[in-house]
SEGU-290482 format. One record per residue: residue in one letter; x, y, z of N, C-alpha, C in turn. Coordinates in steps of 0.05 Angstrom, whole numbers, plus 5000, padded with zeros to 4 digits. Last residue first. Layout:
N
AXYZXYZXYZ/...
***
This chain:
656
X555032133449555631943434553731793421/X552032473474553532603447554132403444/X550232193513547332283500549332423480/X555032173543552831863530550831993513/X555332613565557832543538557132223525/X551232753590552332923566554232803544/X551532393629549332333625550332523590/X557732493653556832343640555332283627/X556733053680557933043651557732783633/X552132913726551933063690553533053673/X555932673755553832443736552532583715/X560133053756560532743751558532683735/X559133723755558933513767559233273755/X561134143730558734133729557533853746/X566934143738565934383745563134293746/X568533543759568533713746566933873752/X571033033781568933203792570333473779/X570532753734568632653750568532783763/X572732983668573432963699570832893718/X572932903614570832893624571432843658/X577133033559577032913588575233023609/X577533043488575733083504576232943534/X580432843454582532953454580033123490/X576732353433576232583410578732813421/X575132073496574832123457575132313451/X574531843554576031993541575331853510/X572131603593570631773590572431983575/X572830903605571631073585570331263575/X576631033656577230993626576331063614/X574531293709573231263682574731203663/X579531643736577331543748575831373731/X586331523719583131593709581831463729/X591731803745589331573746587531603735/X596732223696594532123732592131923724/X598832163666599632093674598532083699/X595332293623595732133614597131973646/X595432893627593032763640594432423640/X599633033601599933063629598032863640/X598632913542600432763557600032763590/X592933183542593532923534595332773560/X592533753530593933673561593933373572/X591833803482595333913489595233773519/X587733633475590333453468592633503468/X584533953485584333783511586833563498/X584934453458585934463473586534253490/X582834213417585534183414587534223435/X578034233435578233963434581633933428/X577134723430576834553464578334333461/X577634863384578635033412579134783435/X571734593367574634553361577334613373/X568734933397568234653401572134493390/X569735483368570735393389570835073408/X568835303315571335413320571635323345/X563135233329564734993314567335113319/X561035813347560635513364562935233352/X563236063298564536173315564135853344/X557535883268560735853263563235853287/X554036063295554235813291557035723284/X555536643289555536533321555136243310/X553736663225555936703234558136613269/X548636663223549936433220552736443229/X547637223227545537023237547936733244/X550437413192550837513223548337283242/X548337213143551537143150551137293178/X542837473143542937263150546037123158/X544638053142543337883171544437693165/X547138053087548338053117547638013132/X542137843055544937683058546237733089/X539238363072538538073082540837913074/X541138823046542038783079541038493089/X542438752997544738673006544238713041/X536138782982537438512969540338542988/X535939273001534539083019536838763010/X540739733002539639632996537739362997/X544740063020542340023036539439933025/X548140052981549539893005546839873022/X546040382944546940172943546939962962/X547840852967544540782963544040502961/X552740942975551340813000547940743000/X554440972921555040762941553040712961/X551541482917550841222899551241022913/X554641832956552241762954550041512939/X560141832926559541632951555741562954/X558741982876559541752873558741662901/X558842672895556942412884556742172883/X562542672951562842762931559642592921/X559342983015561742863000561542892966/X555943423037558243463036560543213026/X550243313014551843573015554943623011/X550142773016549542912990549843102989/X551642613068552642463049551742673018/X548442953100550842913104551842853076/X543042703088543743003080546743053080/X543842153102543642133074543842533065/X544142183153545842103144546342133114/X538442473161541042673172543242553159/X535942103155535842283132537642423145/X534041803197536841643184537141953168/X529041923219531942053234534041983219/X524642193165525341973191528742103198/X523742763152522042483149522942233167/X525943273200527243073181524142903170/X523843723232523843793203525143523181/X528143383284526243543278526043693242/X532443223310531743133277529043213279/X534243293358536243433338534643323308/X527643563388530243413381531443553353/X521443953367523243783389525143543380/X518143943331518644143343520644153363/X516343473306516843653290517843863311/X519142833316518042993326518943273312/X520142373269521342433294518642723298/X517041763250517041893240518442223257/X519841093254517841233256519041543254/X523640743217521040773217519741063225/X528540813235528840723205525540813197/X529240953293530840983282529341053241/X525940493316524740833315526841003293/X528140063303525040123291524540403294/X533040113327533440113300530740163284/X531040193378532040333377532940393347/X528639643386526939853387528740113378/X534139283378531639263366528439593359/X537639373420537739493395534839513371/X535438953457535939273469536539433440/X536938493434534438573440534138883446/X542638593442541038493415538738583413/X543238593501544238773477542638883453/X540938113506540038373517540938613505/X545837733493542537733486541037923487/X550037933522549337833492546737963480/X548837853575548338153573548838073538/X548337253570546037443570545737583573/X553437193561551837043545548737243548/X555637403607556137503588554037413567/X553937073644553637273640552737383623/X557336513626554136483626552836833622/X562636783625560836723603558536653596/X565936823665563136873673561636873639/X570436303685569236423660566936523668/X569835983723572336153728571236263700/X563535863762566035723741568635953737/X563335793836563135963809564735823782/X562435273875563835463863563335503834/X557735413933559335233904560735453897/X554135244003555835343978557735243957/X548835154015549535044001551435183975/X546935634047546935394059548935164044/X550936204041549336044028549335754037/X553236654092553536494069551236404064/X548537174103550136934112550836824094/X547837914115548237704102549637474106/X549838384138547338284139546238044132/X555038614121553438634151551538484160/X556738404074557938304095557438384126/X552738574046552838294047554238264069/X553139164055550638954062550538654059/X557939294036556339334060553539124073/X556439163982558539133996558839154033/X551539453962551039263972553539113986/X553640053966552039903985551439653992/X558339933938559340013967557239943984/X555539813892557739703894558839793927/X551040323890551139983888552639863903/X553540783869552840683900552440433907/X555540563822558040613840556440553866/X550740523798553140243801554740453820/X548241023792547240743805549440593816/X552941323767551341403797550741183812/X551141073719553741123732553841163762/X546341223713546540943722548841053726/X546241833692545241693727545641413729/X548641853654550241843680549341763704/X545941503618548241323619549041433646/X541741903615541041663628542841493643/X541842353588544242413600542542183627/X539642313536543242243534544042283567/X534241853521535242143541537742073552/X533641693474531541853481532642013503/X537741343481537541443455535741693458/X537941083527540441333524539841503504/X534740673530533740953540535641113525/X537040233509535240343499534440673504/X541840223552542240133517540240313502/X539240173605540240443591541140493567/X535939753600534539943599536040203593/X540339353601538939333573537139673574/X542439473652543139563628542839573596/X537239223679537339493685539439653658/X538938653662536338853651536439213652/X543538653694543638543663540738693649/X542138703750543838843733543338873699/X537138243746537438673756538938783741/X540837963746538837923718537838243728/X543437923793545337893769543638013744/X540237853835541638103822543538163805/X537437443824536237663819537837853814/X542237053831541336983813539937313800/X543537163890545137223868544237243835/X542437473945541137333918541837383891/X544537214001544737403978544037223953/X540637134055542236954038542937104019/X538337374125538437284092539937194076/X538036964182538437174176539037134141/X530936754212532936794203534336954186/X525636854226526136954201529336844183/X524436154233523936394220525236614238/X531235904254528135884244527736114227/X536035924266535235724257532435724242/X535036454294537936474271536636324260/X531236434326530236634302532736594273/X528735934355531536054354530136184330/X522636184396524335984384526536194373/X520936684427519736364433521736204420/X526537124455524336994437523636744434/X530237404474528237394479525237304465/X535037314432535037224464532437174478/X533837554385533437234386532737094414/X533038064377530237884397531037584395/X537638274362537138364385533838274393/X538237874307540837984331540138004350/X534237964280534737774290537137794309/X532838484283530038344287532438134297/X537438654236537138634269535338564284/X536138294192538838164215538638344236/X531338554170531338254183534038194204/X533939064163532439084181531438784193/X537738864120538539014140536639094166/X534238544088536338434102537038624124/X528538824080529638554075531538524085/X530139434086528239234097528939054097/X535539474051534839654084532439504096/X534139254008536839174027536239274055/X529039403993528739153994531739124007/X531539953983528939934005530139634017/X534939873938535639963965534640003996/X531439713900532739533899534139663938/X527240193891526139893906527939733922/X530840553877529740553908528340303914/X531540283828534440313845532940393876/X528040213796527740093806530940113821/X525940783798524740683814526240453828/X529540993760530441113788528640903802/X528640713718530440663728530840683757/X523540813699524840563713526740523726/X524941413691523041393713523041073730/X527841343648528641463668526541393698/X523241183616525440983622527041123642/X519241593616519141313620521741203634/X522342033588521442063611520941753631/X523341703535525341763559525141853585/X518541813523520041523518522141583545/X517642403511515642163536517641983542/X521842463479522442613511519742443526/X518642283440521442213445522242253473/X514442603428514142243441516742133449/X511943113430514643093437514542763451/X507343353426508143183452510843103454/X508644073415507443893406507143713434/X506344793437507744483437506844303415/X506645433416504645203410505944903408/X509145913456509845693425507445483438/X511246193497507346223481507246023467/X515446193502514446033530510746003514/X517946453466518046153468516346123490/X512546963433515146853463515946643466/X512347083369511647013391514546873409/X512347533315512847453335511647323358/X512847383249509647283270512047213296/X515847823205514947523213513347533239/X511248173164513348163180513048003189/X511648273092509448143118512248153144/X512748893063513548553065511848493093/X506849233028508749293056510048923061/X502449442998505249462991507349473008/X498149143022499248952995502749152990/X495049023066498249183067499549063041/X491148703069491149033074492649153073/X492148183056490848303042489248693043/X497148013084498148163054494948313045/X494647903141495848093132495648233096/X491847413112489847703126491747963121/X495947083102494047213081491847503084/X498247083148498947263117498247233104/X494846813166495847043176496747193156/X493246363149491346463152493146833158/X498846053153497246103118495346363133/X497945963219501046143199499246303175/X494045643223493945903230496546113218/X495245243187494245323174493145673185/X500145053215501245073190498945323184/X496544853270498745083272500145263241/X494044473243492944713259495044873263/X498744093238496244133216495744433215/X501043943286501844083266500844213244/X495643683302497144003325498644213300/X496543263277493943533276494043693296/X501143123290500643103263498543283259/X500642903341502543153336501543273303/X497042463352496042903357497543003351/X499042163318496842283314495942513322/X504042073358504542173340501742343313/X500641893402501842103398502042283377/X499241413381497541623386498241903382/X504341163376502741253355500341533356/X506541213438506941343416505941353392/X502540863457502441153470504141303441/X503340373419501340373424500740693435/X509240323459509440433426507840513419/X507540183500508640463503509040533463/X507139593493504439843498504940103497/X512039513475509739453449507439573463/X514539623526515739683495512739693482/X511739183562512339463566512439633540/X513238703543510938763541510739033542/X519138733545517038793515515638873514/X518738693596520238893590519838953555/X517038203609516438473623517138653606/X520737853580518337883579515338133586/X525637903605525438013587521138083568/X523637813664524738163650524738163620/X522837333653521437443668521537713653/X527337093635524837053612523337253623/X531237193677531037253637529437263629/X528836813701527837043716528837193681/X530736383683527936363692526936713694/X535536353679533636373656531436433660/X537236393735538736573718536536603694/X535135883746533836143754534536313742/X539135493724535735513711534235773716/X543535723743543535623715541335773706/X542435513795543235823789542935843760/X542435013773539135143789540835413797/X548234903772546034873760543235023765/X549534973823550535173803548735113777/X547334613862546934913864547235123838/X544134103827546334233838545434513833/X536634093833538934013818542134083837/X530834013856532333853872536033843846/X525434103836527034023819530733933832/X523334483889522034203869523834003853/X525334923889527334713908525034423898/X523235193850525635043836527134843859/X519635533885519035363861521535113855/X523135833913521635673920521135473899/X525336153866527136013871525335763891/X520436353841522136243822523236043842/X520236733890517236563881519136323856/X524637013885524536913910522636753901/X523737353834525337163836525036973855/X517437633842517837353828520737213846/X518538013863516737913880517537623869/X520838453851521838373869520738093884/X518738473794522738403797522538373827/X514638673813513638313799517638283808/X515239153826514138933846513938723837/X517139393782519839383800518039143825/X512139383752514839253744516639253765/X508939693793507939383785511239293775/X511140223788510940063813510239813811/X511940323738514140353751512840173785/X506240323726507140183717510240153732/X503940753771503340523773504840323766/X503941323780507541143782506240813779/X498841523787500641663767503541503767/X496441193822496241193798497341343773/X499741303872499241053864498641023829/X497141913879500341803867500741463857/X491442063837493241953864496341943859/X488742483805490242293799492142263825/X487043063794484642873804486542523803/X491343343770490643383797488443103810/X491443233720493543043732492343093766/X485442913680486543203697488943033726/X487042363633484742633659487342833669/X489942133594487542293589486642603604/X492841863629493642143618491942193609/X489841433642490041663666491541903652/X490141093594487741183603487441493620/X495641013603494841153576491241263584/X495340653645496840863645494841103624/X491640233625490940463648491940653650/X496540043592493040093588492540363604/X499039803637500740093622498640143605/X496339483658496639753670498439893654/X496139073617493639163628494339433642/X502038943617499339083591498039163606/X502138713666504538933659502839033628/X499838263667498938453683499738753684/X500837923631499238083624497938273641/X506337863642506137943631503138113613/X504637563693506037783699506037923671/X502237023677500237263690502337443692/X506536843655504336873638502937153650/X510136723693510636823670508536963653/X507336373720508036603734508536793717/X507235953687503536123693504836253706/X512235803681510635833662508136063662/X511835573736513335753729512635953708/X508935163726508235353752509335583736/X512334853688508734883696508535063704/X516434773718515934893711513735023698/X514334353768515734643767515234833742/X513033953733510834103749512734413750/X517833763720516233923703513933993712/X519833623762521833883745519633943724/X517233213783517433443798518333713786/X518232793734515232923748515133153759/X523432663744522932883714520233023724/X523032443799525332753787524032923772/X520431943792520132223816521232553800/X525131773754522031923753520232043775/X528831723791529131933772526631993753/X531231793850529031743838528631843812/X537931803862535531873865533231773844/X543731823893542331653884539831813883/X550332323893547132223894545532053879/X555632293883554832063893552432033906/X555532833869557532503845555532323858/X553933183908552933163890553832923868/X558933023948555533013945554532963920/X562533403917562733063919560232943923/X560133933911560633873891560933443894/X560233923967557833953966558633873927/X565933933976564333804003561133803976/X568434383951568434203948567133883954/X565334833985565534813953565034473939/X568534754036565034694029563734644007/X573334844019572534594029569334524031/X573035404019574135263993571834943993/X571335594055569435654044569435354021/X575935474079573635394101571535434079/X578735914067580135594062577735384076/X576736374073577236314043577336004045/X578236444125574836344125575236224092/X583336484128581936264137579436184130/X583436944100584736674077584336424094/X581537224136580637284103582036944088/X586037174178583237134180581137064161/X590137414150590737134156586937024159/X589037914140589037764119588837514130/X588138114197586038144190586337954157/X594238044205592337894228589637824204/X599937984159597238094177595437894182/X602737664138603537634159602537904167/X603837064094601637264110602637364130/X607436674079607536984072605437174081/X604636174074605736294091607736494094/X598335994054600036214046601736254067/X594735374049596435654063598135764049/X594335014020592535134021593635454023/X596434484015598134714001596134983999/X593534134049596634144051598034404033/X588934114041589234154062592134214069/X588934133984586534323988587734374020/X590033703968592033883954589934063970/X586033363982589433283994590833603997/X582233483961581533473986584733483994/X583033223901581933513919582933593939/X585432843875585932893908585133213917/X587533023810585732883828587433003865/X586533633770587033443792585633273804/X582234123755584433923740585333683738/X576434253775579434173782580334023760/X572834683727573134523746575734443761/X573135063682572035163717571834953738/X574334953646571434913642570434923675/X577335613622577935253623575635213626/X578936033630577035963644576735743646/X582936373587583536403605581536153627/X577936343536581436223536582836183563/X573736533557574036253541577136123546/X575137043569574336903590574836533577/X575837233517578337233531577537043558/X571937213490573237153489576037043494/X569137593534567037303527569837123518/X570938083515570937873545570237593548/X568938103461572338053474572637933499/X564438143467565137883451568037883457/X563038623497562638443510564338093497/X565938933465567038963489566038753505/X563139033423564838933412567238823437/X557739153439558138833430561038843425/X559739733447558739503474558639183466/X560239923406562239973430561239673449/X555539973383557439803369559939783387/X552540203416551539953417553739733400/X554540683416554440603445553740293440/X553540843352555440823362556640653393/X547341123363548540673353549840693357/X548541453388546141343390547041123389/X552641753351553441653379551041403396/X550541813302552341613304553241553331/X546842263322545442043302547841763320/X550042643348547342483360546342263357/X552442733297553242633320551042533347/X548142963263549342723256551142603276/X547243373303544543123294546042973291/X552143683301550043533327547643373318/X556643823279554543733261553243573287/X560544413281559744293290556644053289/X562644913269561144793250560644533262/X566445203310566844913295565744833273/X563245593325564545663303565845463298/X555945303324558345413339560145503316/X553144763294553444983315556345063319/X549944533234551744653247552044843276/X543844453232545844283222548844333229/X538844483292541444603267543144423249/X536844283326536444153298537444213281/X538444203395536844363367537944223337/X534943913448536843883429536343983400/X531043723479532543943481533944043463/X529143193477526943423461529243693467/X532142753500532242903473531343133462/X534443073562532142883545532743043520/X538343283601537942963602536942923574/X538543893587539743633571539343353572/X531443963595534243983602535543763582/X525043983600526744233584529544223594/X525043653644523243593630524843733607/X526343913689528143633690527043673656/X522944333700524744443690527344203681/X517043943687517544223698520844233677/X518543263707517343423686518343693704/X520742813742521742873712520243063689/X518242713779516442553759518242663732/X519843003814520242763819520442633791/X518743593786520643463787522443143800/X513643463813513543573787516243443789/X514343413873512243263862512943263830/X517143973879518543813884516243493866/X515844473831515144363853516144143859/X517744803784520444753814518944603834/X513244853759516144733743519244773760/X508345153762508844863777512644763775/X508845603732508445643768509045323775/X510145393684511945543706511445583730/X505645213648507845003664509845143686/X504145483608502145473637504245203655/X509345723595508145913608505745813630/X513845293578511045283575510245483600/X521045263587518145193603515845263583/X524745233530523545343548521245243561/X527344913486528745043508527945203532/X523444943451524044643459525644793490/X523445503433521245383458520945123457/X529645873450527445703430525545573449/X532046143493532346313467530646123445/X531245793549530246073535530246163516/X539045673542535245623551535045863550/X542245833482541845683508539845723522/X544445373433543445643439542945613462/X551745053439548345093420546945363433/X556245053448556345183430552845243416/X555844743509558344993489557645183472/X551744423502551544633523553644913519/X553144053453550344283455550344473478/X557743893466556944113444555044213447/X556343623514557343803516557444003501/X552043203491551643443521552843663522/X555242953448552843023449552443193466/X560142813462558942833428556742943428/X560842733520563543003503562642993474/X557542433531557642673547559142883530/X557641903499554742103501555642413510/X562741843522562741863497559741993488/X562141763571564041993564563941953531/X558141403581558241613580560241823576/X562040823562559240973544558441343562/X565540853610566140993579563941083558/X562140803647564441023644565241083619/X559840283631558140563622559640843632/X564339983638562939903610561340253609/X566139933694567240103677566640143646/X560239703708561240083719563140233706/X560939243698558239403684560139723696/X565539023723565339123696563839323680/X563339083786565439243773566439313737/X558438783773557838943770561239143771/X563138263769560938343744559138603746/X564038263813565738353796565438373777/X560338203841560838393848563738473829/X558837583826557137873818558338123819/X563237263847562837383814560437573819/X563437373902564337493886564337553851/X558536853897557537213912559337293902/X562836493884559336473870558836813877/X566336393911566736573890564436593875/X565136573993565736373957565236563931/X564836904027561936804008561536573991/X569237034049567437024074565436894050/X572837094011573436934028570936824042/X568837483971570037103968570037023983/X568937974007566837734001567437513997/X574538104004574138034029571137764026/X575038203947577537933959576637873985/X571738583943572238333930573138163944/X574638913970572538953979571738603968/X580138993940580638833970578238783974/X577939193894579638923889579238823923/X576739653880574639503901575539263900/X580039793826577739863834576539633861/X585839613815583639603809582039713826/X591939863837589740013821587539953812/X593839353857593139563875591239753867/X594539133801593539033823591339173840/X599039553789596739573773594839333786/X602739473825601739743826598739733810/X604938883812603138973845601939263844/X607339063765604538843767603338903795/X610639313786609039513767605939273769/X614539093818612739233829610439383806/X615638643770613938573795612338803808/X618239043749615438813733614938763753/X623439143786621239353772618239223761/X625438723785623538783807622339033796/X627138623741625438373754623838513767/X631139113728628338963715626438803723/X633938943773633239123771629839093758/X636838433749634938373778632938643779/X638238693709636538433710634938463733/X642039083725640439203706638038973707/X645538723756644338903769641438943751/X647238403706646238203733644738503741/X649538783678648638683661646238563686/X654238963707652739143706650439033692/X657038533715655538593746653138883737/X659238533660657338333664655638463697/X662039003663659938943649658238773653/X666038833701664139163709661439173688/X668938313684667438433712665538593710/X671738303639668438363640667238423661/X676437893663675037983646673138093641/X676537813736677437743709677337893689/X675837773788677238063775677937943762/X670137423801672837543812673737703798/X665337363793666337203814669237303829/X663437503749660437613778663737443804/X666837493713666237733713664737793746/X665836903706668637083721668437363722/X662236583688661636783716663736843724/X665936223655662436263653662936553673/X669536083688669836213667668236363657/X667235713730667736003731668636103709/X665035313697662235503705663635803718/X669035053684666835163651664835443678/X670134923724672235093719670435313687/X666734513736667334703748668735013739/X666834213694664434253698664734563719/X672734013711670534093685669134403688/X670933743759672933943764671834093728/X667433313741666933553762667933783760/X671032953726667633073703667433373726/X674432853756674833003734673233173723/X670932533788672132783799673032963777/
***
């Protein structure tokens, strides 16, 4: 009783200010207020910036009703939307805008003007589908863009900002994806349960009983109904027996198949961008529509045609769901990326040519100039030659390969966003009412059978996304104002297909759960990046720019804007440096350390893991192992883990 009374008297002393009219009263109540104050201020600022994400409830409704497998897309296309918000405001306010402010303005040069035999056509709707006529002569495309070294009364240096915004978008974007990547690592764990008693902790601490709308309570029913299926089909999977040479037999016929899908799509995507090059030859009048959009119609029909042909294929190989999202994820990677070279390396094949007629366009044009004043000076020897007026709209074009390039990739794009919106309005939105309003009257159940209603396809429209922004990486360079129309894309996207999963669409027969890291993603908007820089560093360093059209017109290649920069306006010494620095002997060291370097960064993080799995040592220490021997090294191999039981096992016998 003593210890008490103590203990007591220590705690009003303690709190004589919050308790009675002691000492300090008005300070300390003012100290408690100012706290709680604070508290709730962080709280409501955390619920304000919540409230402020973007499509957060639209999100939160899919999960419940999809699992977090269908929500991670839709939050991976919420990234892609805020990733090219910024890449375009950085194209828009370095590049578009100076030149619309301060450059010359249409009409006054003949990059800037129609073509006289181009005007009667250059508002026809057909013409401006196709991105020619007056789309053709606009800021979208490079060929617009003047070559001054200065504009405006800024002085303003638009090539060399053109130049560094170009790559600039590509050094923005790895450095935005390796942070997410990184932060997903730390935050994501390995996406499995922690715990044992799934199922326990799943039925008893499930609820929220702080709900207290109808339409949330509903959302965190179907959520708790989804959970349990998650889980339901992850335990399955521990405790399948199977044939396992049956297995390997079937997984590699698959891909066999796969393989020759791969094969023939890529050479079917040459062969008509061939044809393409063939049909510019002729007269555009004597040219169907089919054959003037061919390649844009073969590529957006293999992306629609394969994945679904992929995923048939792969119910051969019989793996876990998240797995065989895994394999398709790659499968269809190889697809686009494969597509999407082949494309590159025939269209480069259009640009040499090109560049051949520009070269004796230029030829012919140099030598009608010479011819002129020479005729002149030789009858007017005591008179200065006057310069050789002509109209921009008379100017003698070149092809301008840059503004093709871009015409191109613009042209994928838009296609493949009407394919992608057809294939929702057909495919699902016109299958779920077929099935709604004839099931009643129809020979068999249409829900259960054919057609039944569709499944969201997560795998395709993940590698859609992920390609489609490899295409604006590349394009942007050839036509700055690419970044806005995908902007455009993703927003309608995100409401349409939002709409359409939850009008048209059924869960997944076999639903799982997403890992809590989208690092697989990320891993392959990585890759795509990389690849997506490739063509853009060869035109860049190599080929030779267009004499009449863009901001590097009159250059030998497009880097020489960096090196005029550098020898005009700094001092000497820098120029030495940077001759230096671009030097072959010092750029192969640095590949190769950027080569080796992600090897490194793999050992760091293997190490990451492993320190991390000995901070949670003790805790683990104190629940049951399923497996004794599935702990080494600070490593806990959970049986039902994110990847499943008998995979992690088969992984941590084949590392030992």
């Amino acid at each position: 009783i003593g210890v008490s009374s103590l203990e007591a008297q220590e705690f009003v002393e303690k709190f004589e200010g919050a308790l009675g009219k002691g000492r300090g009263k008005k300070l300390y109540a003012f100290k408690v207020m100012m706290t709680k104050k604070l508290i709730k201020f962080n709280r409501d600022f955390e619920n304000f910036k919540t409230a402020c994400i973007p499509w957060e409830r639209k999100i939160k409704e899919v999960e419940s009703h999809f699992g977090s497998s269908v929500a991670s897309y839709f939050i991976f296309l919420r990234w892609m939307y805020g990733l090219n918000l910024i890449l375009f405001g950085f194209m828009f306010g370095l590049v578009v805008l100076p030149e619309v402010l301060m450059g010359l303005p249409y009409g006054s040069i003949p990059r800037k003007t129609v073509p006289r035999s181009e005007q009667d056509t250059a508002m026809d709707f057909s013409v401006l589908f196709d991105f020619g006529g007056y789309c053709k002569y606009s800021i979208l495309f490079y060929g617009y863009y003047n070559n001054e070294r200065t504009i405006g009364v800024l002085k303003f240096r638009l090539p060399l900002s053109y130049l560094l915004t170009g790559v600039g978008i590509f050094g923005y974007s790895l450095m935005v994806v390796i942070r997410t990547m990184a932060r997903n690592a730390n935050e994501g764990g390995d996406g499995g349960d922690e715990g044992e008693f799934t199922f326990s902790w799943k039925m008893f601490t499930s609820w929220d009983y702080l709900i207290g709308n109808p339409e949330t309570a509903d959302n965190k029913y179907a959520s708790i109904t989804t959970s349990f299926k998650e889980s339901i089909v992850d335990e399955k999977e521990n405790q399948k027996n199977e044939n396992i040479h049956l297995r390997r037999f079937l997984r590699i016929l698959a891909n066999i198949m796969i393989l020759c899908c791969l094969g023939g799509s890529g050479y079917l995507i040459y062969f008509v961008v061939k044809r393409s090059q063939d049909f510019a030859k002729m007269d555009p009048a004597s040219l169907t529509w089919f054959q003037k959009n061919e390649v844009e119609f073969v590529m957006s029909l293999l992306g629609l045609v394969c994945p679904p042909l992929f995923e048939t294929i792969a119910e051969l190989e019989d793996y876990h769901p998240r797995i065989a999202l895994k394999w398709q994820l790659g499968r269809i990677f190889a697809l686009f990326l494969g597509n999407l070279y082949t494309f590159l390396f025939a269209l480069f094949d259009e640009v040499n040519a090109k560049l051949e007629t520009e070269q004796e366009l230029k030829n012919a044009t140099e030598w009608a100039i010479h011819e002129y004043n020479a005729n002149y000076s030789s009858y007017y020897n005591t008179t200065d030659v006057p310069p050789l007026v002509v109209n921009p709209a008379d100017a003698v074009r070149g092809p301008c390969w840059e503004t093709a390039v871009g015409i191109e990739f613009v042209k994928l794009i838009v296609s493949d966003m009407q394919v992608t919106f057809l294939t929702i309005l057909i495919g699902d939105f016109g299958r779920a009412i077929t099935v709604r309003f004839l099931n009643y009257c129809w020979c068999w159940d249409l829900e259960a059978g054919i057609p039944s209603y569709a499944e969201f396809d997560i795998s395709g429209n993940v590698l859609g996304l992920i390609f489609n922004q490899g295409m604006i990486w590349m394009g942007a360079f050839y036509a700055p104002g690419l970044v806005g129309l995908n902007v455009l894309r993703l927003l309608t996207s995100m409401y349409f297909q939002c709409w359409a999963v939850m009008a048209c669409n059924v869960p997944h027969e076999r639903v799982f759960k997403a890992s809590r890291s989208n690092n697989f993603y990320m891993g392959l908007l990585l890759l795509v990046l990389f690849l997506s820089l490739l063509p853009v560093v060869y035109t860049i360093m190599t080929l030779p720019p267009s004499f009449d059209c863009g901001p590097f017109s009159g250059q030998d290649r497009m880097y020489d804007v960096v090196m005029e920069t550098i020898t005009q306006d700094l001092p000497a010494f820098m120029g030495t440096i940077f001759t230096y620095a671009t030097n072959p002997g010092l750029i192969m060291p640095a590949v190769l350390l950027m080569v080796e370097n992600p090897n490194n960064q793999m050992i760091l993080f293997e190490q990451a893991l492993g320190i991390s799995g000995k901070e949670k040592l003790p805790y683990n220490r104190m629940k049951p192992l399923a497996e004794p021997g599935l702990m080494r090294g600070g490593h806990l191999l959970q049986p039902t883990g994110d990847e499943g039981g008998k995979e992690d096992r088969k992984q941590y016998q084949s590392h030992l």
